[in-house]
N, C-alpha and C positions, 0 to 999 in steps of 0.2 A: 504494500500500500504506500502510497506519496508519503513522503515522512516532512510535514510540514507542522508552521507551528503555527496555531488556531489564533486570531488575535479576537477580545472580546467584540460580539456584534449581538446588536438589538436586534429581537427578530421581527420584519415588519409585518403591520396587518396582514391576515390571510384571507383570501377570496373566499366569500362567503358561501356555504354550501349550495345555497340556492343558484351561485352564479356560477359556479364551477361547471365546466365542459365534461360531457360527460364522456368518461377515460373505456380503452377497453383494455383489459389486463394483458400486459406483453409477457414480462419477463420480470426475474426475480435475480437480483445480484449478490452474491457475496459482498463482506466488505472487503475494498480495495478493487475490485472490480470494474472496468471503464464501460461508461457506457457508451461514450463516443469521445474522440480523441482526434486531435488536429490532423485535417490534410483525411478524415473522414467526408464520403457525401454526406449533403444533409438530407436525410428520407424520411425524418420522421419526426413530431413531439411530440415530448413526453411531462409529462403529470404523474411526480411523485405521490405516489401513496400510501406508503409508510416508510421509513426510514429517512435518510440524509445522501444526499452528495453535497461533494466541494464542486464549483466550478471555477478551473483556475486556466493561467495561459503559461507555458512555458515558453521564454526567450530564446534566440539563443546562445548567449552567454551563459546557460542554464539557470538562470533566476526564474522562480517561482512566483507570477503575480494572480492571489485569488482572486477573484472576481467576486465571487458570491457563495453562499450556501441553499441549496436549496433543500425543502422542508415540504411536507405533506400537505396537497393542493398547489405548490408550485409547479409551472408550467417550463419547462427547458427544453432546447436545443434550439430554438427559434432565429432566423437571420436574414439575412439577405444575399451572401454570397451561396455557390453551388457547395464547398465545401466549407466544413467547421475550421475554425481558428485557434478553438480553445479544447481543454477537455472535460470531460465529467465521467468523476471517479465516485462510487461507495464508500460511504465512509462506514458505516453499517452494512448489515443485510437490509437491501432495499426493493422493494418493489414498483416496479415505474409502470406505467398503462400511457396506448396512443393518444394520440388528441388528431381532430380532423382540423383543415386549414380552414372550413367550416365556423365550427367551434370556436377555433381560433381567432378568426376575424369577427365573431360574434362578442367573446369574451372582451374581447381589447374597448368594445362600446362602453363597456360596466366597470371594467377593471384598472382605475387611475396608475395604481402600481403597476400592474402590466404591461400598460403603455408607456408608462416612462422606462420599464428596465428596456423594452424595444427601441426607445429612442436611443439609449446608451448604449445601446449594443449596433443600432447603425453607427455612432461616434466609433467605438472601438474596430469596426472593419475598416470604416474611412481609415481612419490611424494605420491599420494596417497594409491596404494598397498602395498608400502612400510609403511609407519604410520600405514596403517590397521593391516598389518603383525607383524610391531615389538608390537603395543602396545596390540593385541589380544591373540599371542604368548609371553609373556613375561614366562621365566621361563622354555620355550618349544623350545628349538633351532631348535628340528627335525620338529615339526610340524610349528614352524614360515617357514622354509626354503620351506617348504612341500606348504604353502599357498604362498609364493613369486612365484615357478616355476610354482603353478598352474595359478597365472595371470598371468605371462610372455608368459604362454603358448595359455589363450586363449585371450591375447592382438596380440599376431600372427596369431591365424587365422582368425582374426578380420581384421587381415589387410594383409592377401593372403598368410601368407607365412605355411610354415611345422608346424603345435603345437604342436608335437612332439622332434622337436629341440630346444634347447635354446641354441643362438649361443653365448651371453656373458660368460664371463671367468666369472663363477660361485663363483670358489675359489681364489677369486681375494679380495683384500682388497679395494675395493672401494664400492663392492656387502656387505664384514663382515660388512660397518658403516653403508652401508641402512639400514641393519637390527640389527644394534646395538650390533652385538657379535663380539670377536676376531676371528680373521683367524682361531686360533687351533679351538675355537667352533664352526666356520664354518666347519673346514676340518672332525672334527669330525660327524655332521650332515648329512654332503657329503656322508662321507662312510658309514653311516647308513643308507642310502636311498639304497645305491649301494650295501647295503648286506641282505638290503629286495627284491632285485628286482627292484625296482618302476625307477631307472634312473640309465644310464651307461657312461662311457665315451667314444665321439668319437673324431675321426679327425676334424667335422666340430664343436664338443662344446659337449651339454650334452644332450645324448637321454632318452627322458622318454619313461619306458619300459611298466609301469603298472601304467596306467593317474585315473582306477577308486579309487586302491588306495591309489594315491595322493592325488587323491582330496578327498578322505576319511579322509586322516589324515589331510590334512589341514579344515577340518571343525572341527578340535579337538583344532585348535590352538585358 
């Protein structure tokens, strides 16, 4: 089992039985048992129902950052990218049951804490496309930029919208520090995309024109 050390946490509100999705029973974990683990797809959520996990992200400098505990009626593994980032391990013998997307989108109306741990958990993939990008990319401004639009784009249709669009100000200086380059080497990277074809600008943001390749060049980054 992860040999970490627990630091004191409040446990918060729990979703009210009334409001809970209703779970169908998966699977039963020893403790220390994973029950999904980075660089897993994501297939499936889960609603603890007795017992405990940690969820936490391993670096890799091997640092250990936990994220959360989750506790009977929490709902985990939820995200936006195709695979997991983080992991979730038994801390007990635990019982977990599915949850439908269903469900899920139902719940999220009722459940203020639900909602907000999904807002945090988009922050923490953002965080994470970004470090992927800059430290894979280093040296490669066109193809770091190449691999950011490519997540941006299928973290939207992950979550319903156009992946074609990227409605954020691209050439904005708060997108150059994500990815650790100046504006000018952002704008330049800009117009290098825009005079291969692969993305143009519109009224609503930035259209990608030619996605296969994008994502071509971003696997060069």
């Amino acid at each position: 089992m992860l040999a970490v050390s627990q630091p004191e946490v409040s446990t918060p509100p729990r979703t009210k039985p009334a409001e809970r999705a209703h779970g169908t029973p998966e699977r039963t974990l020893s403790g220390g048992e994973v029950l999904f683990q980075a660089g897993d797809t994501r297939a499936k959520l889960y609603r603890v129902e007795r017992g405990a996990l940690c969820h936490y992200r391993r670096w890799d400098d091997g640092r250990c950052e936990i994220i959360e505990f989750a506790f009977p009626g929490d709902i985990i593994g939820f995200g936006h990218l195709e695979t997991h980032i983080s992991t979730a391990q038994a801390m007990v013998e635990t019982v977990v049951s599915t949850v439908t997307a269903y469900d899920f989108e139902q719940l999220l109306c009722t459940d203020d804490h639900l909602a907000a741990r999904l807002s945090t958990t988009a922050d923490r993939e953002f965080d994470f496309l970004r470090e992927r990008a800059v430290e894979s990319g280093k040296g490669k401004p066109v193809e770091r930029l190449a691999s950011f639009l490519t997540a941006l784009s299928h973290m939207s249709a992950n979550d319903g919208r156009d992946p074609m669009i990227v409605t954020d100000e691209v050439s904005s200086g708060l997108v150059a520090e994500h990815l650790d380059m100046s504006i000018e080497a952002l704008g330049r990277a800009l117009r290098e995309l825009e005079s291969r074809g692969m993305v143009s600008p519109t009224a609503g943001g930035l259209r990608i024109s030619n996605m296969n390749g994008l994502e071509k060049l971003a696997r060069v980054a």
